[in-house]
LOTORVEX-908798 format. One line per field, with one value per residue (C-alpha): residue number from 0; residue in one letter; chain; z negated, y negated, x. Coordinates in steps of 0.5 Angstrom, whole numbers. Layout:
# LOTORVEX-908798
pos: (NUM, ...)
code: (A, ...)
unit: (A, ...)
zz: (Z, ...)
yy: (Y, ...)
xx: (X, ...)
This chain:
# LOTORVEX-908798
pos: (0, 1, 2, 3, 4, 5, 6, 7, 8, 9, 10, 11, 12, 13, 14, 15, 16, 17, 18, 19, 20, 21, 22, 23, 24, 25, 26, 27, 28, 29, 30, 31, 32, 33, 34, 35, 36, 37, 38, 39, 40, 41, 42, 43, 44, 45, 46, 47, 48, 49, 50, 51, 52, 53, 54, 55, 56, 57, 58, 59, 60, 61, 62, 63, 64, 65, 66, 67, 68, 69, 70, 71, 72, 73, 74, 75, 76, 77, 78, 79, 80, 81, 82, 83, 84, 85, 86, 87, 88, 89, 90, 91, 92, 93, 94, 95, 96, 97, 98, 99, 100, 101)
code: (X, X, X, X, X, X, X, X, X, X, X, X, X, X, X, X, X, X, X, X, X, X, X, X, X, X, X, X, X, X, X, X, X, X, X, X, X, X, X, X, X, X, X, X, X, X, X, X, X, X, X, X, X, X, X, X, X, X, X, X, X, X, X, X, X, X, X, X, X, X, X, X, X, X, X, X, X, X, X, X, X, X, X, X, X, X, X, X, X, X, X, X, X, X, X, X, X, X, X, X, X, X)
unit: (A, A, A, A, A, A, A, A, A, A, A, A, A, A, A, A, A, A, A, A, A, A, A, A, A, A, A, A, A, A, A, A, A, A, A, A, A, A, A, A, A, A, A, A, A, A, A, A, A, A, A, A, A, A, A, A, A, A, A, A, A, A, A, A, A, A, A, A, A, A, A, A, A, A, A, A, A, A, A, A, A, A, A, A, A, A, A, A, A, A, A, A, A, A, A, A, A, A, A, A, A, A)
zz: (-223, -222, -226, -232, -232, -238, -237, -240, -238, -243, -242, -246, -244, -243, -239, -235, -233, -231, -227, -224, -222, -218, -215, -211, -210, -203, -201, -205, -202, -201, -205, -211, -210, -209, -214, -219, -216, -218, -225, -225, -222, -228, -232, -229, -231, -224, -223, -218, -213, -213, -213, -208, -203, -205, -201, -197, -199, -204, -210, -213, -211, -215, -220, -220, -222, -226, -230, -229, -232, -238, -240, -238, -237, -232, -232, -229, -223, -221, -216, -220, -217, -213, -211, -206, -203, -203, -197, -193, -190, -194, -191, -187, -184, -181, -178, -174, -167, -166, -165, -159, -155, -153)
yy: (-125, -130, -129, -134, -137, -135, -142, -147, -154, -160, -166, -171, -179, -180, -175, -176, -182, -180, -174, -180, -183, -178, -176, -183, -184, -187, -184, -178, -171, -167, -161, -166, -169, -162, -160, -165, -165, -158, -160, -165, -161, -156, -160, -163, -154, -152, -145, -143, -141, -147, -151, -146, -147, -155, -155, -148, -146, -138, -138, -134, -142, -146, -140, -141, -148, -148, -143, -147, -153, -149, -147, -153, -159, -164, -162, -155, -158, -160, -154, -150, -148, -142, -136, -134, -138, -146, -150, -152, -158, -163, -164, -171, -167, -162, -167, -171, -167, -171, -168, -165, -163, -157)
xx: (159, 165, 171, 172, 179, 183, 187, 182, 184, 182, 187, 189, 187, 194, 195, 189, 191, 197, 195, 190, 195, 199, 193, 192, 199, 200, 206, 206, 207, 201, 202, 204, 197, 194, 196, 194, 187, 186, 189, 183, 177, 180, 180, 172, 171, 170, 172, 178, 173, 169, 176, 179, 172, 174, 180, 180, 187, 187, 183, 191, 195, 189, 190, 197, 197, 192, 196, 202, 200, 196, 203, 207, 203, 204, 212, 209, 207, 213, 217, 222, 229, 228, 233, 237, 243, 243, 242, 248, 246, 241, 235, 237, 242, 237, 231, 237, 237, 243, 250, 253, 250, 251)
């Protein structure tokens, strides 16, 4: 017998059409709109495994997110600072391939 979720997701109206929104944003990065899609089938009452089959990732990452928005709401779907040290160079810095040569 599947597990039951202790994290049920019921949305307000103004939240699902914000999560609407991300979800079907074009220029969005793929795990901000997978993330909220989990939100939504959530929300739709879809258990992790239905929703982690769906996507065909581990049924943990669906029960993480889901935990996360439960406890946070949209703002929990975002990345939090991680440890350890900081990058020294930014990103542009990384992807250029150009310098000198050597």
């Amino acid at each position: 017998m599947p597990r039951k979720s202790p994290y049920p997701i019921e949305l307000t109206d103004a939240e699902k059409t914000k999560l609407e929104q991300m979800a079907h944003k074009y220029t969005a990065p793929y795990f901000s709109v997978l993330r909220t899609r989990i939100v939504l089938l959530a929300a739709e009452g879809l258990d992790n495994n239905k929703i982690a089959t769906k996507f065909d990732i581990p049924r943990q990452i669906v029960s993480k997110w889901r935990k996360r928005f439960f406890e946070e709401r949209i703002p929990g779907l975002n990345d939090q600072p991680r440890s350890g040290r900081p990058a020294r160079f930014s990103p542009q810095d990384r992807s250029g391939g150009k310098g000198t040569g050597m």
